[in-house]
N, C-alpha and C positions, 0 to 999 in steps of 0.2 A: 541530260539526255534520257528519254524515254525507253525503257528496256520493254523488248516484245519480240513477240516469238513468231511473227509473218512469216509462213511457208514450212515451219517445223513442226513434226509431227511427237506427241508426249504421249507416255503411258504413264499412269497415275494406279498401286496398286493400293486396295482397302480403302477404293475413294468412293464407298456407298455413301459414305458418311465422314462427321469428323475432321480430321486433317486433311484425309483424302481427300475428300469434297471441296472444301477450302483451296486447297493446291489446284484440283482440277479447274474449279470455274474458273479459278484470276487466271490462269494459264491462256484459258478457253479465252476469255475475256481480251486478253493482248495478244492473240491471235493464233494461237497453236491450236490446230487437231488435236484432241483428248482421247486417248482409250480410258474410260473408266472401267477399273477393273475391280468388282468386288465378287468374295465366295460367297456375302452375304448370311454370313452365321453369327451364331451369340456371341459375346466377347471371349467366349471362353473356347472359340474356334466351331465349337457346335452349328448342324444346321446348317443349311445352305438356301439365299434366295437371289432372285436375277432384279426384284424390285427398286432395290436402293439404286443400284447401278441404272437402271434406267429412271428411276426416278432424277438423277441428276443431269442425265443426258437430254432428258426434256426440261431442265430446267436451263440445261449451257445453250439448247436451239431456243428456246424461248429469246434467249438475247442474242441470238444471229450467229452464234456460233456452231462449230460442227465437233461431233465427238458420235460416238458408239460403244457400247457396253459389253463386258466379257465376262465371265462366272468362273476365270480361270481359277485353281485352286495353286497359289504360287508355291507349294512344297510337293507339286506334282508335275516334274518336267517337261510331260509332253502336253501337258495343256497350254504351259507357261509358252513351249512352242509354238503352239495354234494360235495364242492369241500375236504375237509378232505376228506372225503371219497371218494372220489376220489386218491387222496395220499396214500391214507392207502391199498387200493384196490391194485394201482401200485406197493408202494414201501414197504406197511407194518406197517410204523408208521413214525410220525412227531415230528423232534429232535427241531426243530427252527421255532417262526414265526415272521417275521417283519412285523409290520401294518404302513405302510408306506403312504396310499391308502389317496385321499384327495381332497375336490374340495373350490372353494374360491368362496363367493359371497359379497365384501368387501362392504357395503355402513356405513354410520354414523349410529350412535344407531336412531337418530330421523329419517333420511330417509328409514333403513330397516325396511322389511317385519318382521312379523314374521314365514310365512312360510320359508321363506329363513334362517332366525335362524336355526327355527326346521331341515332344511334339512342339511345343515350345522355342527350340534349337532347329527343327524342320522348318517351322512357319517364319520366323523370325533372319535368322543366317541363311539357311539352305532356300529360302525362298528368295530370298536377295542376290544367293549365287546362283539361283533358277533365271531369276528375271534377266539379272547382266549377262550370263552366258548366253542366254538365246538372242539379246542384244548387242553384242559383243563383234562379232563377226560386221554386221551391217556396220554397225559405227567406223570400224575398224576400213572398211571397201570405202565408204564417203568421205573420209576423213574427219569427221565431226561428229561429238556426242558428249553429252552433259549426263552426269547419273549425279544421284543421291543416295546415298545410303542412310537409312536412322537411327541414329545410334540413340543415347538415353544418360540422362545421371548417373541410374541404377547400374549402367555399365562402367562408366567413367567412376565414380563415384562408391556405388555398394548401395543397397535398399534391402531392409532387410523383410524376410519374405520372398524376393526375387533372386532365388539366386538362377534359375532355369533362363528368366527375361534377361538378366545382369550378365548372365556368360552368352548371349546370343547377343546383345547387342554391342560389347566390347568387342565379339568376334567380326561385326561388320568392320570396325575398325584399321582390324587388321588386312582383310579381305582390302578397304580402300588403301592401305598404305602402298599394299603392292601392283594393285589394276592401275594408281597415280604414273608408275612406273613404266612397265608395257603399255600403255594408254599415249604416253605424251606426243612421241612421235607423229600420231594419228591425229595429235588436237583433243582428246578425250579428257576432259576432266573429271574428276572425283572426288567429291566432297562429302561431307557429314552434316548434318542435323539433328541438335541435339533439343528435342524439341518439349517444351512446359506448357500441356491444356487441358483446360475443363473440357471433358470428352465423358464418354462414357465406359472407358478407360480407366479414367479417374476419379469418375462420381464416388461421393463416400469417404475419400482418401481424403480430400482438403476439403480447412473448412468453404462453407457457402459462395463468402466476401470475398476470397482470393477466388476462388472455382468461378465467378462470373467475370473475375478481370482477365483471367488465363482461356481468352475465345480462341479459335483456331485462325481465326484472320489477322489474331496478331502476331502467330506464328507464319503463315503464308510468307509473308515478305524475306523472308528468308530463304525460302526455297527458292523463288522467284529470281531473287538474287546468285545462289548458287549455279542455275540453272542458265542463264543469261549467257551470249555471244562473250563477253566481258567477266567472267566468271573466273574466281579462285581455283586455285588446285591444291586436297588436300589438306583441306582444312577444317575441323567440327566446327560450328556455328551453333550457337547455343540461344535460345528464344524464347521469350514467354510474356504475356501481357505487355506487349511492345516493348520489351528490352531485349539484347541482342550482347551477347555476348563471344569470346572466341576463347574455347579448352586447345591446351598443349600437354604433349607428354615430353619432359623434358630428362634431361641426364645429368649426373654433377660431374663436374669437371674428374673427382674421383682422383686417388692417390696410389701410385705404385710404392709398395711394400718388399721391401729386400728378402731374397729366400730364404734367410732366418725366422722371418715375418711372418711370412707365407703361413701363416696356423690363424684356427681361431679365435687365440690370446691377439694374436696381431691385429686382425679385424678387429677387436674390439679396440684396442689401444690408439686404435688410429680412426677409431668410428664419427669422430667428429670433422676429420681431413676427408674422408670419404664421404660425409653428406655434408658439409658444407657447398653454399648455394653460389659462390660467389665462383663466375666461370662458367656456369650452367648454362644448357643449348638446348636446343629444339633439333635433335637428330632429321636429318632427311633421306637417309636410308642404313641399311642395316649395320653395312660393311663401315660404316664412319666410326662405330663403335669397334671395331677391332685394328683399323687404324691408329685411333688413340690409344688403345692400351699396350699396340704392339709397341707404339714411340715412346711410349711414358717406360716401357720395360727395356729397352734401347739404350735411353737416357739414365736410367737406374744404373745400369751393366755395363754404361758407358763402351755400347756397340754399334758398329753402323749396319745400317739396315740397306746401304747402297749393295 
């Protein structure tokens, strides 16, 4: 079956170029209204222009599609509002957002600023909780809405140099686990992408021969998928040069330790009952984790918890 977006309206943010742009057209392309939304600055956030963003909006009408271009700055709320509204004014309402939007200021934990953190944590999180909350609401009134959030290795994973990129993108993570939540009733899914491209992002960083097979088109398909009537909840998606994979944060089943124990000689004595894999789960919400350690400390005490 053919997945396509006839009658939904998409905001696509940092899609001057890059991923964004990637994301925007195929969207445009299966039939969603686009906002492209770029500030249109250096990678390093710098700078602002409205060119990119219209240069791709003439490139989505060149092939029969519709879209409109916005200079919102996503780590500044009331723009991030204008532009909804802006969407909403055109087309009515907002089926889909991809917070794609993103600037790098990579130096070591000892050489960075902390300004450069902070802007970093603005542009990256707060710009993603910019976009969804002014989103939020409408999804919420229609009962239907697809979001993305982008998350990264360097967040899942560690990159070193990033540690400003690496705590904003773990932190969308958490932002989805909870929106999955108050989302579902409405139909609102919430997904990740955890996305690998030759970009200008990444020029530099990889060699050549990987940088030309890591294009943003063969990251698209992923979002597209997320983004879909048919669409996951909840889940990072991980992409790059047409490979696809799925990250979990999982938990060990974990061992309860007798109040003698309770120290940390105990922990360690028992640190192989405690990370042992065998029983391990994919929590889906928070409260599952104090569940099991209330029953496991029950079952120690030989208590009932009725």
């Amino acid at each position: 079956m053919t997945i396509r977006y006839d009658g939904k309206v998409a905001i696509v943010t940092g899609a001057g170029q890059g991923l964004g742009r990637s994301h925007a057209i195929e969207l445009a392309k299966r039939g969603a209204k686009v906002v492209i939304n770029d500030l249109g600055g250096a990678k390093d956030g710098t700078g602002g222009s409205s060119d990119a963003a219209r240069a791709v909006v003439a490139e989505i009408e060149a092939l029969g599609g519709e879209a409109i271009a916005n200079g919102a700055n996503v780590a500044k709320y009331d723009e991030v509002e204008a532009m909804v509204k802006q969407a909403v004014d055109k087309w009515g309402r907002v089926d889909i957002l991809v917070n794609n939007a993103g600037i790098l200021r990579d130096k070591s934990f000892t050489k960075g600023t902390l300004d450069d953190f902070k802007l970093v944590v603005d542009v990256h999180l707060m710009g993603t909780v910019n976009c969804t909350k002014a989103c939020w609401d409408i999804m919420r009134e229609q009962n239907y809405g697809r979001v993305v959030v982008t998350t990264s290795s360097s967040g899942l994973y560690g990159n070193f140099g990033q540690t400003n990129y690496g705590s904003a993108k773990m932190g969308v993570i958490g932002l989805m686990n909870t929106l999955v939540q108050e989302g579902a009733k409405h139909d609102i899914r919430v997904n990740a992408l955890a996305p690998t491209a030759g970009t200008r992002m990444t020029e530099g960083l990889i060699p050549e021969k990987a940088f030309d097979l890591l294009t943003p088109e063969t990251v698209t398909p992923a979002v597209l998928y997320l983004v879909g009537e048919d669409a996951p909840n909840k889940t990072i998606l991980c992409a790059g040069a047409g490979a696809y994979a799925v990250a979990k944060i999982v938990e060990t089943d974990g061992a309860w330790l007798s109040p003698q124990e309770q120290t940390p000689e105990g922990i360690a004595a028992h640190w192989a009952a405690i990370t042992a894999t065998e029983g391990e789960k994919v929590p889906q919400a928070g409260f599952e984790q104090t569940i099991k350690f209330t029953a496991k400390a029950a079952k120690g005490l030989g208590v009932s918890l009725d």
